[in-house]
N, C-alpha and C positions, 0 to 999 in steps of 0.2 A: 453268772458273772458277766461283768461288761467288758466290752474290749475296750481295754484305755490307750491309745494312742500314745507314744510318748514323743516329745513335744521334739521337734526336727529341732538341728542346731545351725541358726541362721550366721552366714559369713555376717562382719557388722558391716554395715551400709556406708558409713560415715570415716572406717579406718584407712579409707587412702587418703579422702579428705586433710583428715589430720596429721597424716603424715605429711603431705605438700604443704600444710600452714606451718611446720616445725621445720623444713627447709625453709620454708619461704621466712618466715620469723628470723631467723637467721641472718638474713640478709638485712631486715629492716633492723636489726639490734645491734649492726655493725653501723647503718648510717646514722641510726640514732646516739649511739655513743660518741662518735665523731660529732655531731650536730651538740652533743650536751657538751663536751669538750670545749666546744666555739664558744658556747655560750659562757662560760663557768669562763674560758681565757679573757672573751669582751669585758665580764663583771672585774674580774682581776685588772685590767689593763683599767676601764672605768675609775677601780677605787684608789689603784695606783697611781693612773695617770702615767707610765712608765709603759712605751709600746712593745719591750719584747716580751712583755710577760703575759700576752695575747698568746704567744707559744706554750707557755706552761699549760695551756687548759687543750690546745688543738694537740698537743703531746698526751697529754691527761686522757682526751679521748679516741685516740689510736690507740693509746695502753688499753684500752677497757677494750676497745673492738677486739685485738687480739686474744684479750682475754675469753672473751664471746665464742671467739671462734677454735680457740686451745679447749673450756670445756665441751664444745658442742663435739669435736675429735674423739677428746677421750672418750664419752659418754659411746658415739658411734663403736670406737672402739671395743670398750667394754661387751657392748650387743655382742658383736663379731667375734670376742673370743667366746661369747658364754652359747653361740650359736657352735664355735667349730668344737667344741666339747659336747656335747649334745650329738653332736653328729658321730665324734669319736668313739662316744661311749654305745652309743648305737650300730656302729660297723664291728667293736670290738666279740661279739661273740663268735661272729664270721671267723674271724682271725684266729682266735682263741680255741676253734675246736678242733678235738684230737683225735685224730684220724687212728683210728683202733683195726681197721681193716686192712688186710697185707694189698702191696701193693701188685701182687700177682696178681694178673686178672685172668689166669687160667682155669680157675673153679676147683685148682685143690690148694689145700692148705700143707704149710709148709713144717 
């Protein structure tokens, strides 16, 4: 017979990476919404020729920023309960067993 090795399991190389671009992404999806806002209020204010309505589009994209950043919360969120459950349910045998032996620690039984 041969000895087969079986194959190590490597941490991934790349996953804190990606976790800093998904904070970091974050940040540029808040200035980009803002930035699309500006743009979308200039074309409005453009086709209207009417200057407050340059607001509707820089309000347009603070709505969207916060939006950006309500689901990126929840989603965090989400992790964080599905982590303390995990961990719950893993402390729970701990807690759960039943102590069947008297509590005399004398060595005779009662």
């Amino acid at each position: 017979m041969e000895n087969k090795k079986e194959p190590k399991e490597e941490k991934p190389r790349f996953k804190p990476v990606v976790e800093a671009a998904d904070d970091l992404s974050l940040g540029i999806s808040i200035v980009v919404a803002v930035l699309i806002g500006v743009g979308i209020g200039i074309g409005i204010k453009k086709a209207t020729g009417v200057a407050w309505t340059f607001w509707i589009g820089v309000v347009i994209g603070i709505a969207a920023a916060i939006l950006n950043v309500y689901k990126a919360y929840s989603k965090q969120y989400k992790e964080f309960e599905k982590l303390a459950k995990e961990r719950s349910e893993r402390m729970q045998p701990h807690f759960d067993k039943e102590d069947d032996e008297d509590d005399d620690f004398s060595g005779t039984k009662i």
